[in-house]
Every structure is written in structure tokens, then in C-alpha cells.
MITITI-66804 format. One record per residue (C-alpha): x, y, z. Coordinates in Angstrom, 3 decimals. Each point is the difference from the previous one (the first is absolute). Layout:
<torpas>
<torpa u="X" v="Y" w="Z"/>
...
</torpas>
This chain:
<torpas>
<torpa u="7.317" v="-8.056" w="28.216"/>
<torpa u="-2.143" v="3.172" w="-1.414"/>
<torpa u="-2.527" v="0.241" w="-2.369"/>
<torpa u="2.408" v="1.510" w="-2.334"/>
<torpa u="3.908" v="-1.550" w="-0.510"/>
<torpa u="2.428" v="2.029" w="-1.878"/>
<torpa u="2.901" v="-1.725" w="-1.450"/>
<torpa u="2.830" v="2.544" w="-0.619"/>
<torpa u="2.734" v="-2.625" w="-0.031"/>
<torpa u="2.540" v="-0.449" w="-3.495"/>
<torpa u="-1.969" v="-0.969" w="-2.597"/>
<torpa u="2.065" v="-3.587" w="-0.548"/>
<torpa u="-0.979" v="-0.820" w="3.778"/>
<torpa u="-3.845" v="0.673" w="-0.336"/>
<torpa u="-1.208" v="-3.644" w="-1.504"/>
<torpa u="1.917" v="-1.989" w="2.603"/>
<torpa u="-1.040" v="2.604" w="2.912"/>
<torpa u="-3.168" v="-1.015" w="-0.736"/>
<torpa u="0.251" v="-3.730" w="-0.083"/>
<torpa u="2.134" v="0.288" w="3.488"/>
<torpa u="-2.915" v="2.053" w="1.656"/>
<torpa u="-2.094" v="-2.589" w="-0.947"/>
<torpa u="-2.820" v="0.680" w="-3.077"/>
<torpa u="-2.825" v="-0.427" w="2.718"/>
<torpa u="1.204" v="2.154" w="2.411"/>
<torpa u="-0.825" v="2.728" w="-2.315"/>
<torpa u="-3.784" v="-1.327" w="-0.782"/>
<torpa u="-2.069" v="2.643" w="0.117"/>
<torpa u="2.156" v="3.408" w="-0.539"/>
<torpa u="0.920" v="2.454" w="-2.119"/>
<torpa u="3.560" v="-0.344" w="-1.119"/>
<torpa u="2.455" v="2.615" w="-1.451"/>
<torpa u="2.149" v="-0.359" w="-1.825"/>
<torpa u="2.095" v="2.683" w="-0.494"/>
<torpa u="3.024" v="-1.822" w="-1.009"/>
<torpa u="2.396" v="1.113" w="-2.869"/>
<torpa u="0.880" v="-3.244" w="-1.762"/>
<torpa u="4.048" v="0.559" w="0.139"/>
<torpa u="1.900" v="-2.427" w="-0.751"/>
<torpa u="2.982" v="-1.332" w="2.610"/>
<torpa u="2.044" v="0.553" w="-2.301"/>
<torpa u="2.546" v="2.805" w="0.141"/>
<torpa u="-0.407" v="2.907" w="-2.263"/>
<torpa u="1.402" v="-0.393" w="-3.528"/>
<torpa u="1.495" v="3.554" w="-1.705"/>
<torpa u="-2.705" v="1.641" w="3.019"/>
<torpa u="-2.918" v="-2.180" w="-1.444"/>
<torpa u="-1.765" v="-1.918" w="2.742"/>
<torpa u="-1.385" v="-3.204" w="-1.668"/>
<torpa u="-3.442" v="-0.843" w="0.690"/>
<torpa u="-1.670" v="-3.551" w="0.937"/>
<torpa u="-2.963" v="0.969" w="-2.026"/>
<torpa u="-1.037" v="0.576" w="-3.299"/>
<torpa u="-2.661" v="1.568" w="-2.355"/>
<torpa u="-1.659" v="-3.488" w="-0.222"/>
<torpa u="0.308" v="-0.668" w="3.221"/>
<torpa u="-0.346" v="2.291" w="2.896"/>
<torpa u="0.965" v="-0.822" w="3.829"/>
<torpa u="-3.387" v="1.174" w="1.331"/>
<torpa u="-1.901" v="-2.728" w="-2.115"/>
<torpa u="2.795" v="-2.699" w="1.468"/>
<torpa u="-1.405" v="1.026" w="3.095"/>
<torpa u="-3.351" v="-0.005" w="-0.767"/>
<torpa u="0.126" v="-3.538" w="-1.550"/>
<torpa u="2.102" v="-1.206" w="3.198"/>
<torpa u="-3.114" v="1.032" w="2.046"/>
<torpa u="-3.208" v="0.083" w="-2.208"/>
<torpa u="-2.440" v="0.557" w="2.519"/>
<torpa u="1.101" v="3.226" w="1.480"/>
<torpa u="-0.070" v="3.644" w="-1.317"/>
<torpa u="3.332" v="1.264" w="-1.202"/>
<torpa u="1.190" v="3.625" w="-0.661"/>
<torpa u="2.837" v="1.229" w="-1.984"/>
<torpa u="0.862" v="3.541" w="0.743"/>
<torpa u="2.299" v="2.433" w="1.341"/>
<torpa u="2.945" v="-0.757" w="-1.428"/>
<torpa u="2.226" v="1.793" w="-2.683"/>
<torpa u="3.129" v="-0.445" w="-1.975"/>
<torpa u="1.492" v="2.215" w="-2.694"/>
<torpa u="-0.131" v="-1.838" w="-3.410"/>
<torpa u="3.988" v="0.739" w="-0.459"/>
<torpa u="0.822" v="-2.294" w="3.157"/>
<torpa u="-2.288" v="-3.246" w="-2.021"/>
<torpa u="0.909" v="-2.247" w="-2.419"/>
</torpas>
């Protein structure tokens, strides 16, 4: 693996991705995580539902699923008309 691992995967896969890789397999690196945290769920009225909240963001799931590692949350976008 590189110094750097991008996860650009659906947002509801990125928590288990990470467990199946295997947590120390990614000791050491930068990860990115430039996810948008969409629901599996289909659209509702052309609303995507999101597995994330205010309170809660994905990026800090994944940074309390692997502590020890640097995680970065950019590069990713979504008009505030497609959230709820």
C-alpha cells in the first residue's frame, strides 16, 4: 500500500471498508477520505438522505475507528437541495 490511501467508495461502505482492510494495515498513512456520507437509501422527492449528521460527522467515525492515524476530509461536494 502507499503512503497516502484515498477512499472514494459510498459513504455507507467506508466504516466497514476499513475494518475489512484490516485497521493495521493502514498504520502509518495518510488516509482520505473523500467520501460523501449518502445514505443507501433511494432518493426520497430527489433528496438523497445522508448517514451523517451535524453532531456527528462520518470523517470523525473514521477517525475514532482508527485513532492513531492522520485523517483528511476533503474534496467532496453536494448541493444543500439534494440533503436532508
Amino acid at each position: 500500500m502507499g503512503e497516502i490511501i484515498i477512499f472514494s467508495i459510498p459513504g455507507f461502505a467506508l466504516l466497514e471498508t476499513i475494518k475489512d482492510i484490516g485497521i493495521k494495515k493502514l498504520e502509518g498513512k495518510t488516509v482520505w477520505d473523500i467520501t460523501n456520507a449518502f445514505s443507501s437509501d433511494a432518493p426520497v422527492n430527489g433528496v438523497i438522505k445522508l448517514i451523517s449528521s451535524s453532531e456527528e460527522f462520518l470523517s470523525e467515525n473514521v477517525q475514532k475507528l482508527i485513532p492513531l492515524y492522520h485523517v483528511v476530509k476533503a474534496m467532496n461536494t453536494i448541493e444543500v437541495h439534494l440533503m436532508y
